[in-house]
mmCIF file of the N, C-alpha and C atoms, coordinates in Angstrom:
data_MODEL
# 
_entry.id   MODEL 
# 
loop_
_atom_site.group_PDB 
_atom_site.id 
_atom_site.type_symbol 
_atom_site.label_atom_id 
_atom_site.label_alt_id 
_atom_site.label_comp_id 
_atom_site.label_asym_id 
_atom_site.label_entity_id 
_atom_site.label_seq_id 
_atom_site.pdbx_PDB_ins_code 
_atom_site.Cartn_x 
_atom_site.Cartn_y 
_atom_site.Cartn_z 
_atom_site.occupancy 
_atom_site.B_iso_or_equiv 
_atom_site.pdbx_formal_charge 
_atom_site.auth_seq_id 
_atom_site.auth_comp_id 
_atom_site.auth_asym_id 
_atom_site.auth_atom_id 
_atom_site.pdbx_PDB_model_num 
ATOM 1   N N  . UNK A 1 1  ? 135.652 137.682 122.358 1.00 0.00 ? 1  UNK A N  1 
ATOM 2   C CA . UNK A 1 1  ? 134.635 136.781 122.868 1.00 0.00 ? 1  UNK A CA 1 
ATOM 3   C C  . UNK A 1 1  ? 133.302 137.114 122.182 1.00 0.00 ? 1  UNK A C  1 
ATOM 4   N N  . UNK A 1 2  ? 132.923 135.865 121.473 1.00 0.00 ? 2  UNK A N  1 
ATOM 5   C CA . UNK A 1 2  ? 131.147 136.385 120.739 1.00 0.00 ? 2  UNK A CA 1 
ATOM 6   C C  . UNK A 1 2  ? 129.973 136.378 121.739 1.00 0.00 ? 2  UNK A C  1 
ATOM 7   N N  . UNK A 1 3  ? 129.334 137.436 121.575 1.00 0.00 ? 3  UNK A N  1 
ATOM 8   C CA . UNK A 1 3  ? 128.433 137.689 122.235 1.00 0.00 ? 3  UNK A CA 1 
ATOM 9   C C  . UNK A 1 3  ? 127.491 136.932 121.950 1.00 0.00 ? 3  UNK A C  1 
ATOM 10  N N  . UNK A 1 4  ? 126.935 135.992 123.125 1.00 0.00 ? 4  UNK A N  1 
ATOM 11  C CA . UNK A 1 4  ? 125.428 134.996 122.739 1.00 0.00 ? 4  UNK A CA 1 
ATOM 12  C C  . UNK A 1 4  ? 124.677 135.529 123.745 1.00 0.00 ? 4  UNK A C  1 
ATOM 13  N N  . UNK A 1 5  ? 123.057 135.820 123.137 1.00 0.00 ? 5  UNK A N  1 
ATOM 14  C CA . UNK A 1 5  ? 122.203 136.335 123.376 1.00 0.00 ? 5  UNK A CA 1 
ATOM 15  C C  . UNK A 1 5  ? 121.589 135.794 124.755 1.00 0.00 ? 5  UNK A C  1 
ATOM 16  N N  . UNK A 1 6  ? 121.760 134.231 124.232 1.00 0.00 ? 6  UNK A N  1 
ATOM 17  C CA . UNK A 1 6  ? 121.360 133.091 125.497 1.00 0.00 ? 6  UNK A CA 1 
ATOM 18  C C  . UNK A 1 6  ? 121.429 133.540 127.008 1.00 0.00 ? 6  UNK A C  1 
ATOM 19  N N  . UNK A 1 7  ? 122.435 134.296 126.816 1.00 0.00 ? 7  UNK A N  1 
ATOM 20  C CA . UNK A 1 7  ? 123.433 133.740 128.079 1.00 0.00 ? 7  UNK A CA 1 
ATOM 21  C C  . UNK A 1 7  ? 123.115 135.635 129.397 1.00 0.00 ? 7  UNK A C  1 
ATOM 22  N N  . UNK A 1 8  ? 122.411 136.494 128.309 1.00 0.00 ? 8  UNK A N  1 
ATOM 23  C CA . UNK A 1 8  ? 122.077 137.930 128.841 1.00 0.00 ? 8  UNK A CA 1 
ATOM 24  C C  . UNK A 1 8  ? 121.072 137.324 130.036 1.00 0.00 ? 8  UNK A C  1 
ATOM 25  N N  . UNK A 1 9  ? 121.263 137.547 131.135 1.00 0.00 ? 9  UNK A N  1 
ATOM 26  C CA . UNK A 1 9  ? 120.046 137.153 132.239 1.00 0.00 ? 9  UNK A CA 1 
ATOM 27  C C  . UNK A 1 9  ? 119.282 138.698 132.239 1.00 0.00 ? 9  UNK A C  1 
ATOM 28  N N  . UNK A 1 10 ? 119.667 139.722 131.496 1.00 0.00 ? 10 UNK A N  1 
ATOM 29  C CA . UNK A 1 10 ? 118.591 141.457 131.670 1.00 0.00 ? 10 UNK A CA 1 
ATOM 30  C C  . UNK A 1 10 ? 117.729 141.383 130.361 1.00 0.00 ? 10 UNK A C  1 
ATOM 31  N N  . UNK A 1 11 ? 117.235 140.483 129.541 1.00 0.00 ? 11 UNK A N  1 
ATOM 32  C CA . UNK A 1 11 ? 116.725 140.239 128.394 1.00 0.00 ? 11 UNK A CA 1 
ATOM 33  C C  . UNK A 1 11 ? 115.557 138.982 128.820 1.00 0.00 ? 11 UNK A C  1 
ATOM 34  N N  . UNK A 1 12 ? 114.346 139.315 129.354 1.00 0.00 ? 12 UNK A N  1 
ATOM 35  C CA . UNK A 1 12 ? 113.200 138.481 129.792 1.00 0.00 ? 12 UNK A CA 1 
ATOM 36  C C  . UNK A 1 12 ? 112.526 137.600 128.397 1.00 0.00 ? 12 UNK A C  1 
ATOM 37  N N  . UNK A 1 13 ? 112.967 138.042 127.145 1.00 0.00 ? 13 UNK A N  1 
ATOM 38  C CA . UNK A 1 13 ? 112.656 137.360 126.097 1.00 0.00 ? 13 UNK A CA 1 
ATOM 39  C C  . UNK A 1 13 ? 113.097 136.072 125.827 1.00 0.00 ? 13 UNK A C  1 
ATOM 40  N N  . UNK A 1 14 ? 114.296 136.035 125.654 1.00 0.00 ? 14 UNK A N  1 
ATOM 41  C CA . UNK A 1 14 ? 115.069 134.952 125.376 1.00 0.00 ? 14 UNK A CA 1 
ATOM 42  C C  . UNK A 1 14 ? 115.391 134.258 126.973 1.00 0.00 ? 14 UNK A C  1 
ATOM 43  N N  . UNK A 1 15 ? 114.418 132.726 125.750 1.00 0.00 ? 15 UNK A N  1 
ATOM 44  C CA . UNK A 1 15 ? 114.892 131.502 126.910 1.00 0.00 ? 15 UNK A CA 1 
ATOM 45  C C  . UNK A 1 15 ? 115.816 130.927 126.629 1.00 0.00 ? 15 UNK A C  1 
ATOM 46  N N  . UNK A 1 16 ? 116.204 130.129 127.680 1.00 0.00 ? 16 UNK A N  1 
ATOM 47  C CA . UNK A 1 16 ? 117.339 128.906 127.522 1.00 0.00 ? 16 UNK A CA 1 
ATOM 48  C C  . UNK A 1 16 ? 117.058 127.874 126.473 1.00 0.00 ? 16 UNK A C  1 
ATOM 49  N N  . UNK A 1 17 ? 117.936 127.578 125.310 1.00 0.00 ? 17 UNK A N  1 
ATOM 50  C CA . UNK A 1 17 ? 117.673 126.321 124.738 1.00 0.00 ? 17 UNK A CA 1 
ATOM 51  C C  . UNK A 1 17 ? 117.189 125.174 125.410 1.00 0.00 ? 17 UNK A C  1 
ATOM 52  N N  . UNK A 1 18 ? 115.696 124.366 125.452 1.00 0.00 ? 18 UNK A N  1 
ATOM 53  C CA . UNK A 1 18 ? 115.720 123.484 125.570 1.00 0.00 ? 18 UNK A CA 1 
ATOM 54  C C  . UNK A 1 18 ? 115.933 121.881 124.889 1.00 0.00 ? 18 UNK A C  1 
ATOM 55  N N  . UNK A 1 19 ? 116.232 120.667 125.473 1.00 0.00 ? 19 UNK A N  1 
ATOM 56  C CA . UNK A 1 19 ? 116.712 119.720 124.470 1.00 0.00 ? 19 UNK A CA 1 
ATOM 57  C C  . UNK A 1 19 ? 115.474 119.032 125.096 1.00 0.00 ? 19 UNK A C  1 
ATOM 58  N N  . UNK A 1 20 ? 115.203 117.857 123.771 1.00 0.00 ? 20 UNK A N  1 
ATOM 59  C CA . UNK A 1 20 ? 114.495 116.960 123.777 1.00 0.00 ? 20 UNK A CA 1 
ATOM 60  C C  . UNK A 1 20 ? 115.078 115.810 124.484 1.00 0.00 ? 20 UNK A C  1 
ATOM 61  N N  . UNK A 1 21 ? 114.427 114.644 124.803 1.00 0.00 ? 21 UNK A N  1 
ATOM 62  C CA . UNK A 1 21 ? 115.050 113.730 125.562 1.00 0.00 ? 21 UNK A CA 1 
ATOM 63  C C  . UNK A 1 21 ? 115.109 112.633 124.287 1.00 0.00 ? 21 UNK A C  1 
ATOM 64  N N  . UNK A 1 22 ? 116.003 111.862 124.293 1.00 0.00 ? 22 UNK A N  1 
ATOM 65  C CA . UNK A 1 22 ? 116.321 110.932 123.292 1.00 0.00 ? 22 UNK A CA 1 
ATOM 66  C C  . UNK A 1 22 ? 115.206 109.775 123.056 1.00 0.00 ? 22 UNK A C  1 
ATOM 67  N N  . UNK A 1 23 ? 115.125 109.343 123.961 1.00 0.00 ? 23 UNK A N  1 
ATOM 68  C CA . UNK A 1 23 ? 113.633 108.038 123.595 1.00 0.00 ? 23 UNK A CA 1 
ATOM 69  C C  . UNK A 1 23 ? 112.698 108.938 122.866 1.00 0.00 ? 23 UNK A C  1 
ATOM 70  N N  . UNK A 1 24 ? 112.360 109.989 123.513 1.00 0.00 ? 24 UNK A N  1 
ATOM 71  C CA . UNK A 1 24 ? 110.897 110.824 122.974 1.00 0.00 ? 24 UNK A CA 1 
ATOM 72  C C  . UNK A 1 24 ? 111.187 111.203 121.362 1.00 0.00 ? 24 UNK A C  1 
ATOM 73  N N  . UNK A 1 25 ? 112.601 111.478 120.979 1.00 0.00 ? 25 UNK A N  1 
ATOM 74  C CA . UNK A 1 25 ? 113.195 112.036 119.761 1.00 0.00 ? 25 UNK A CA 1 
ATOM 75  C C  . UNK A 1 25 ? 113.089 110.534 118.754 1.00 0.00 ? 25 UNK A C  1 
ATOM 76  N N  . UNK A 1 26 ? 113.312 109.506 119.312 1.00 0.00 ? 26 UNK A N  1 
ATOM 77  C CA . UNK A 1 26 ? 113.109 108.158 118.364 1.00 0.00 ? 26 UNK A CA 1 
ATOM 78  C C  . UNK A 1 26 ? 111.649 107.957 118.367 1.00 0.00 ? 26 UNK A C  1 
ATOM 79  N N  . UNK A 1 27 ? 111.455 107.707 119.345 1.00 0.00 ? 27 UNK A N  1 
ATOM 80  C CA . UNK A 1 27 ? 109.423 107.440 119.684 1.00 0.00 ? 27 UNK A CA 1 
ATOM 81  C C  . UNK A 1 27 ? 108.902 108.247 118.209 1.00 0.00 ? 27 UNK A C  1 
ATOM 82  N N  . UNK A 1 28 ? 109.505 109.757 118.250 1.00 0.00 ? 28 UNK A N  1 
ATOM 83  C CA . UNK A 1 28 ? 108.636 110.689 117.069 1.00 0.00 ? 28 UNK A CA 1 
ATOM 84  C C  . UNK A 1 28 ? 109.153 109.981 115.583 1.00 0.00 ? 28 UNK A C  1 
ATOM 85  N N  . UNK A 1 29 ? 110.046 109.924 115.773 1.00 0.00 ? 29 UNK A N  1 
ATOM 86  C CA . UNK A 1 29 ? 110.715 109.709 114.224 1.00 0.00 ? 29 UNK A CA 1 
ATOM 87  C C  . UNK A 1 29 ? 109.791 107.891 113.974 1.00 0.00 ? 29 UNK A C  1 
ATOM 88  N N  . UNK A 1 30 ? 110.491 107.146 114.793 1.00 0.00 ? 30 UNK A N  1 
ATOM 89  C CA . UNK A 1 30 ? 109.522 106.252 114.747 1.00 0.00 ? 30 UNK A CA 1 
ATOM 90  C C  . UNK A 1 30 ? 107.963 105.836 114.711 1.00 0.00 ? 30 UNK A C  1 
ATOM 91  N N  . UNK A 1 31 ? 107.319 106.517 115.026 1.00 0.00 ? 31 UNK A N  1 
ATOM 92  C CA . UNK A 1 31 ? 106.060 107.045 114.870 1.00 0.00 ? 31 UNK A CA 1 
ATOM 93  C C  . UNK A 1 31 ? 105.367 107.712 113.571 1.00 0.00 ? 31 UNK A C  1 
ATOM 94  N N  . UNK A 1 32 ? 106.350 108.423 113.147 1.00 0.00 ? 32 UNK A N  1 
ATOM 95  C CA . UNK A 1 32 ? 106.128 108.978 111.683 1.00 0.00 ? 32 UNK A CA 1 
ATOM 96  C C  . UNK A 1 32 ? 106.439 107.816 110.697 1.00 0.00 ? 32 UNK A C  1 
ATOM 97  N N  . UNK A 1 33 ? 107.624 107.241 111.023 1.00 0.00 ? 33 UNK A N  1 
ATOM 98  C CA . UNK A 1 33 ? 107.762 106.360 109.855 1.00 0.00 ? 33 UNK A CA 1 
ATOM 99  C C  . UNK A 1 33 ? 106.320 105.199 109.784 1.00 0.00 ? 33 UNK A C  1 
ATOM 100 N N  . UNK A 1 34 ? 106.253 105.223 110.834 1.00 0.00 ? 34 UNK A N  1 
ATOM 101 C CA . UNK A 1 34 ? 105.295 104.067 110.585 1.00 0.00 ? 34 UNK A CA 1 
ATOM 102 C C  . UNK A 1 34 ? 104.129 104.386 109.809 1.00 0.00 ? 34 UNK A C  1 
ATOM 103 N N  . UNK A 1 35 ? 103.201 105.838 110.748 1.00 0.00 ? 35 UNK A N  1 
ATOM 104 C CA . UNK A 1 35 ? 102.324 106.483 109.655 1.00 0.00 ? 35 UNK A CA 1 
ATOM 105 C C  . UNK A 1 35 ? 102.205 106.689 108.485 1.00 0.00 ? 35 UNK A C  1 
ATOM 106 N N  . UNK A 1 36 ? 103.356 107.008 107.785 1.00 0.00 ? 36 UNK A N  1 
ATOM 107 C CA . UNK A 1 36 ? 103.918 107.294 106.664 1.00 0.00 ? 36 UNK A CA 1 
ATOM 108 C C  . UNK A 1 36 ? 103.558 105.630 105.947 1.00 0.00 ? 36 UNK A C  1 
ATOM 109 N N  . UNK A 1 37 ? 104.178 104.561 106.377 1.00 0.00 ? 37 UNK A N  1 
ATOM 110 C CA . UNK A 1 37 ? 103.956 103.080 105.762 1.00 0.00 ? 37 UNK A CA 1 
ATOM 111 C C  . UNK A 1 37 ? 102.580 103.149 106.175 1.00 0.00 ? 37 UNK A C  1 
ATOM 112 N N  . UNK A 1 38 ? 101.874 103.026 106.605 1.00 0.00 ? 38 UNK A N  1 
ATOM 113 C CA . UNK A 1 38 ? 100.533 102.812 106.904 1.00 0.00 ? 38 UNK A CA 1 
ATOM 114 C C  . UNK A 1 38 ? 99.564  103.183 105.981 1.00 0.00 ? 38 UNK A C  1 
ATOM 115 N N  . UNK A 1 39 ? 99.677  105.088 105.612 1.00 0.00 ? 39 UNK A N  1 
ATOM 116 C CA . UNK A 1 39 ? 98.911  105.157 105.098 1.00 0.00 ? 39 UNK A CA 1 
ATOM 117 C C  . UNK A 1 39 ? 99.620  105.235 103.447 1.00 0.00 ? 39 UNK A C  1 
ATOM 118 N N  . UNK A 1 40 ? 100.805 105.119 103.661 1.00 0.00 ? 40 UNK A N  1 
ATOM 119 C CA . UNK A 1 40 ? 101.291 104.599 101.863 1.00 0.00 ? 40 UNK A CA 1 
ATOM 120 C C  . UNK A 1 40 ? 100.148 103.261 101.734 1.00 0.00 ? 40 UNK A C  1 
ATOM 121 N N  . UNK A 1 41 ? 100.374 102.448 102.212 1.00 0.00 ? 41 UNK A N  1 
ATOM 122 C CA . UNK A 1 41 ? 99.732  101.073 102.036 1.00 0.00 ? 41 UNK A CA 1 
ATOM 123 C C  . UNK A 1 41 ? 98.322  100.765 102.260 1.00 0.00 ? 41 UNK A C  1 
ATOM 124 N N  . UNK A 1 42 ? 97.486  101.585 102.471 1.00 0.00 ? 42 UNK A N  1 
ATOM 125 C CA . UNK A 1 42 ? 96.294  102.326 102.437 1.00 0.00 ? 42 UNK A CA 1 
ATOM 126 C C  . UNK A 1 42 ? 95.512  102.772 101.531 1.00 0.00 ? 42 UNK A C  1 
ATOM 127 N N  . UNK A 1 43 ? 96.526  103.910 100.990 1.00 0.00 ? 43 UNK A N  1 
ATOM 128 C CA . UNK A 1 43 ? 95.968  104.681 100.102 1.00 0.00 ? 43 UNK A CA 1 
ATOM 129 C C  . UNK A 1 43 ? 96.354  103.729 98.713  1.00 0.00 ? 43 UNK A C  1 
ATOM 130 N N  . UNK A 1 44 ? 96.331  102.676 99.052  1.00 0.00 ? 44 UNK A N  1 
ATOM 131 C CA . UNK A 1 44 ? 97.014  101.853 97.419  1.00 0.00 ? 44 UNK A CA 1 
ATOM 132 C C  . UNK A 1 44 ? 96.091  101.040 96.585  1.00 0.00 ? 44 UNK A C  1 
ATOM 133 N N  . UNK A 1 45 ? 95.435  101.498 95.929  1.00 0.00 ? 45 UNK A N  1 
ATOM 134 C CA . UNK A 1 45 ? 94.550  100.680 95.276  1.00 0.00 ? 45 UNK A CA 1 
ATOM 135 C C  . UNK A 1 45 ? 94.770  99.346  95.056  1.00 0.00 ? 45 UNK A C  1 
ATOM 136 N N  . UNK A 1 46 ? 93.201  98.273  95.356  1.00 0.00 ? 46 UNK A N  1 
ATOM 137 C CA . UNK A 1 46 ? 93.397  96.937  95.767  1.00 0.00 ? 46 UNK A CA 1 
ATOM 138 C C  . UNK A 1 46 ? 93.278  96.443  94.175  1.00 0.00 ? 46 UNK A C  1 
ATOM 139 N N  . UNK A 1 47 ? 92.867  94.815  94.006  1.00 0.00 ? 47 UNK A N  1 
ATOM 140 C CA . UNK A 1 47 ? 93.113  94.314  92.712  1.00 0.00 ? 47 UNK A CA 1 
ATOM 141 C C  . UNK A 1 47 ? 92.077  94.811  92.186  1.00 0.00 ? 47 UNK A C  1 
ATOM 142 N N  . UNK A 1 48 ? 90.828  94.679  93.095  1.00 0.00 ? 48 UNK A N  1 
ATOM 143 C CA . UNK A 1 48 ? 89.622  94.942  92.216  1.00 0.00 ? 48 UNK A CA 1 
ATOM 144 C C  . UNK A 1 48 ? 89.613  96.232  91.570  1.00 0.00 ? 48 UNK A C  1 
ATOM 145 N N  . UNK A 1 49 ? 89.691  97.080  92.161  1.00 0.00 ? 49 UNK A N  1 
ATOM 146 C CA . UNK A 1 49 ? 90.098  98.494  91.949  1.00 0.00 ? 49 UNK A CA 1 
ATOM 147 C C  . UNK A 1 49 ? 90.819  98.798  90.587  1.00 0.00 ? 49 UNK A C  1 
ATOM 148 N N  . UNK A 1 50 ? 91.677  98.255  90.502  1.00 0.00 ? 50 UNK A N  1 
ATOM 149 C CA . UNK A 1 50 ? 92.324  98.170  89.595  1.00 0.00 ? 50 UNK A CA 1 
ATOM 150 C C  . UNK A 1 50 ? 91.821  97.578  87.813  1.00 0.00 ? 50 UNK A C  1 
ATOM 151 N N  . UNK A 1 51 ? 91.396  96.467  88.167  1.00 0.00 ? 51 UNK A N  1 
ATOM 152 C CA . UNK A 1 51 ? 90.566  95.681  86.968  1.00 0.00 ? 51 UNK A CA 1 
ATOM 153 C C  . UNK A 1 51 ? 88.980  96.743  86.709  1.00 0.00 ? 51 UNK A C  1 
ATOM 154 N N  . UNK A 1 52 ? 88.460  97.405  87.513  1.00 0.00 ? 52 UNK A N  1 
ATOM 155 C CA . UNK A 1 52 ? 87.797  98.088  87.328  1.00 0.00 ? 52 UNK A CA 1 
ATOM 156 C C  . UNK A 1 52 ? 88.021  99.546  86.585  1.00 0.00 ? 52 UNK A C  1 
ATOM 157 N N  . UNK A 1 53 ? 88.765  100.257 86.669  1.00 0.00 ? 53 UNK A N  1 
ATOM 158 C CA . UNK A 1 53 ? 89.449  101.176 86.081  1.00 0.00 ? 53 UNK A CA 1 
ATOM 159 C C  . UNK A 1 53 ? 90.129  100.562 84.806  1.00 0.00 ? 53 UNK A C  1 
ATOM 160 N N  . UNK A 1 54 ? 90.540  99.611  84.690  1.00 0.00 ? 54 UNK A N  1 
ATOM 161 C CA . UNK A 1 54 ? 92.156  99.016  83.495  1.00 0.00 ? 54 UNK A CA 1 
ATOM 162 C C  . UNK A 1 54 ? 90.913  99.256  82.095  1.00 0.00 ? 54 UNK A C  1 
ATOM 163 N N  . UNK A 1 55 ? 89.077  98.771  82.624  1.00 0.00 ? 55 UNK A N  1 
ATOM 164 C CA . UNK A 1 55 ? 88.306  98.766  81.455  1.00 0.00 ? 55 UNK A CA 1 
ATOM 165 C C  . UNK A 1 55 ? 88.301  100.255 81.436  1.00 0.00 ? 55 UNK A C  1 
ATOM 166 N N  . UNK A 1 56 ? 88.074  101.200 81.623  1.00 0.00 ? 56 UNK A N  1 
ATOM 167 C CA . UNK A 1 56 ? 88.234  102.636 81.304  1.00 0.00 ? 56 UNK A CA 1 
ATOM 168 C C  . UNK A 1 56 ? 89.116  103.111 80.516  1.00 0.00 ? 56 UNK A C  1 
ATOM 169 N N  . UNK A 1 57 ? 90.575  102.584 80.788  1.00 0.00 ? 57 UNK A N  1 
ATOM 170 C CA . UNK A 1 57 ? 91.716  103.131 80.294  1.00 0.00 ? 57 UNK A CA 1 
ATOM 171 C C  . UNK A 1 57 ? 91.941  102.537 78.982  1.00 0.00 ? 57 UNK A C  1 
ATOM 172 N N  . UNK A 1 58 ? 91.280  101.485 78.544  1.00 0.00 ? 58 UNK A N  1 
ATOM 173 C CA . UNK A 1 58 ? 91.639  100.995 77.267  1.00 0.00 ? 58 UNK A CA 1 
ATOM 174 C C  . UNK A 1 58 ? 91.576  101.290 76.073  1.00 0.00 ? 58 UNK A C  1 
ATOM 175 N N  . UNK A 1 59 ? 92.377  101.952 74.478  1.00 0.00 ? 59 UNK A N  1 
ATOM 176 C CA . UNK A 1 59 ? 92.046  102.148 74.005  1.00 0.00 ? 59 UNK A CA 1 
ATOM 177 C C  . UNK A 1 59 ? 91.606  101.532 72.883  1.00 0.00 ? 59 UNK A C  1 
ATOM 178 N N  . UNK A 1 60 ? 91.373  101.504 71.810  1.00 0.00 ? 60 UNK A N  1 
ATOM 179 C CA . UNK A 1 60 ? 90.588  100.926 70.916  1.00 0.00 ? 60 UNK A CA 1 
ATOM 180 C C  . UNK A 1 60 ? 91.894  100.430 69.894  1.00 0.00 ? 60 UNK A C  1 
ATOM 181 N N  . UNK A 1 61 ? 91.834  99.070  69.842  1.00 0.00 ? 61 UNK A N  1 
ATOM 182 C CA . UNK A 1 61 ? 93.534  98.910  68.720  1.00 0.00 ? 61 UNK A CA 1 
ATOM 183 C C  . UNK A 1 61 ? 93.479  99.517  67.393  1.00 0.00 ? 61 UNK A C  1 
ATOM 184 N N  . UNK A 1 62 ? 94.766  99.820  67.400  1.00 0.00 ? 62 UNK A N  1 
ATOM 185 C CA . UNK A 1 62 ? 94.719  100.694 66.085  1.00 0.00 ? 62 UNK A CA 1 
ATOM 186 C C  . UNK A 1 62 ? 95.235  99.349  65.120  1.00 0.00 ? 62 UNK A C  1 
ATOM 187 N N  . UNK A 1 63 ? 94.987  100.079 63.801  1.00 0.00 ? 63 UNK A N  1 
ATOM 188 C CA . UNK A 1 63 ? 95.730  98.647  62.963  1.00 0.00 ? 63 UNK A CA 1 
ATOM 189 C C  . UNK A 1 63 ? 96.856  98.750  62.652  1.00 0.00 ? 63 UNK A C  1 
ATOM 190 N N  . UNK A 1 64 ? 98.215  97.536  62.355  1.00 0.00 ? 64 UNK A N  1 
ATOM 191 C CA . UNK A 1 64 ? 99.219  97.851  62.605  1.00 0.00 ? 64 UNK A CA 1 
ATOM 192 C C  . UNK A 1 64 ? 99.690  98.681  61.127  1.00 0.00 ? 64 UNK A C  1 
ATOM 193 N N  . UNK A 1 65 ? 100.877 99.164  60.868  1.00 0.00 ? 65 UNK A N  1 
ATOM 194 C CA . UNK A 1 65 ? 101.481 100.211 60.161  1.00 0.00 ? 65 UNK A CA 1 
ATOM 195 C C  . UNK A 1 65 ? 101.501 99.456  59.206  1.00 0.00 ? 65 UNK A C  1 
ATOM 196 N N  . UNK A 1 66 ? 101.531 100.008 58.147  1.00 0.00 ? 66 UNK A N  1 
ATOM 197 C CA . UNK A 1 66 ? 102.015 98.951  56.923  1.00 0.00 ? 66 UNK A CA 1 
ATOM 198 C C  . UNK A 1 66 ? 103.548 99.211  56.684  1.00 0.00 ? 66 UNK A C  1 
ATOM 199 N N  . UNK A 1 67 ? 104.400 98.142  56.233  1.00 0.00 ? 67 UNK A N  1 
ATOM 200 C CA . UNK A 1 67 ? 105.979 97.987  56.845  1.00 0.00 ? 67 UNK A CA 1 
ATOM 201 C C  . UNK A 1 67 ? 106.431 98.955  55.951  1.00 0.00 ? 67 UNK A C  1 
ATOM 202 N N  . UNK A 1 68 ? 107.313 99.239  56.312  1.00 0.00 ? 68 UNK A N  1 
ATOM 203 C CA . UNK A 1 68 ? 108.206 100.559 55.842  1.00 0.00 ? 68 UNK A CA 1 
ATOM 204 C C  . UNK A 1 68 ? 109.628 99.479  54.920  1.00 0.00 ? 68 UNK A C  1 
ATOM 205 N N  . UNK A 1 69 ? 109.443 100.183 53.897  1.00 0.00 ? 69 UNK A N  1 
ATOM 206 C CA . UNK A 1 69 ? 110.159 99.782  52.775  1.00 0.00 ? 69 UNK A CA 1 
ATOM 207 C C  . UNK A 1 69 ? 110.959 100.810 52.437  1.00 0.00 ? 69 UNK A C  1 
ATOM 208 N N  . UNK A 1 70 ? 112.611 100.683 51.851  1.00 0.00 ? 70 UNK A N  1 
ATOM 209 C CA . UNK A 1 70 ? 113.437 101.382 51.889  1.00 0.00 ? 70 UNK A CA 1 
ATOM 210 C C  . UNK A 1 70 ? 113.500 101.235 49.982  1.00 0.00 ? 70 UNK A C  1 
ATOM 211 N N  . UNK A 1 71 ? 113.421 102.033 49.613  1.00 0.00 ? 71 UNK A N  1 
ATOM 212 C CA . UNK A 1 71 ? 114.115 102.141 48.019  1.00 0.00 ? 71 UNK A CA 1 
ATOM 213 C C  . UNK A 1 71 ? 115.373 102.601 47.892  1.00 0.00 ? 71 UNK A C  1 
ATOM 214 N N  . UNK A 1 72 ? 116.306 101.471 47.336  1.00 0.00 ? 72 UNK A N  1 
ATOM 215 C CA . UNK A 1 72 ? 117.353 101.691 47.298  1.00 0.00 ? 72 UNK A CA 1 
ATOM 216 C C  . UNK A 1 72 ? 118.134 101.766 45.280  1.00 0.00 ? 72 UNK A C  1 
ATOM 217 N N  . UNK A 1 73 ? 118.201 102.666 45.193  1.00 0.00 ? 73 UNK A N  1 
ATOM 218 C CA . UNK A 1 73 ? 118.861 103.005 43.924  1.00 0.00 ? 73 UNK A CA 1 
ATOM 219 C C  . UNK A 1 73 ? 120.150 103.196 43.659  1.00 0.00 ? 73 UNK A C  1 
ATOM 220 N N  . UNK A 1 74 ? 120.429 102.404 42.611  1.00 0.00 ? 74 UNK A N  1 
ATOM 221 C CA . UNK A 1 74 ? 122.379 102.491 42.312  1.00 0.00 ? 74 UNK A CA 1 
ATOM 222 C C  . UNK A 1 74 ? 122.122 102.943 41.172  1.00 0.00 ? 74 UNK A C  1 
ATOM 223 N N  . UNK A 1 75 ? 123.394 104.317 41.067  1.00 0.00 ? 75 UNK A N  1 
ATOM 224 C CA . UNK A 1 75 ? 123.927 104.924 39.989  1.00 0.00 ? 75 UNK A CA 1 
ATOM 225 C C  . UNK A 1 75 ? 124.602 104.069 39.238  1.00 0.00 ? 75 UNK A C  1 
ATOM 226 N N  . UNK A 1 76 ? 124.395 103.507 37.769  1.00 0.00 ? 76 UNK A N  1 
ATOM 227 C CA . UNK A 1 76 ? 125.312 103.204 37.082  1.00 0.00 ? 76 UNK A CA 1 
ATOM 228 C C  . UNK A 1 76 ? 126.391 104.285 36.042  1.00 0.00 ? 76 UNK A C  1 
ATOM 229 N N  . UNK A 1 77 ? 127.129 104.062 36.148  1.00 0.00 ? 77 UNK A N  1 
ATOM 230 C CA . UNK A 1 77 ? 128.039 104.820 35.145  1.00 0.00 ? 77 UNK A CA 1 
ATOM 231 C C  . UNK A 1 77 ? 127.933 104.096 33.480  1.00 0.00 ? 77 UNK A C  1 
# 
């Protein structure tokens, strides 16, 4: 028989497992999720925001490559 600690009533340390009640256990989870969407959708930069920064990030065009040409040589015999 395994010995569980729980169950010693001469050990004033150890309490009884308590359980959560089920609504209160969804309420939390539900509650987080929502926070979680809330401030995802929050913290999300709006259009303006965006067009304001896009001029920062731009860099200056480079000019394009000049085309790459293959030289191809045949050995005659």
């Amino acid at each position: 028989m395994p010995f569980d600690p729980s169950q010693d009533p001469a050990d004033p340390l150890v309490s009884l497992p308590r359980r959560i009640p089920r609504p209160l256990l969804f309420a939390g989870v539900a509650g987080a999720c929502l926070l979680g969407a809330g401030l995802g959708l929050w913290a999300r930069p709006s259009d303006l925001e965006r067009e304001l920064t896009a001029g920062h990030h731009l860099r200056p065009p480079t000019p394009p490559a000049a085309p790459r040409q293959i030289e191809i040589r045949v050995d005659r015999p």
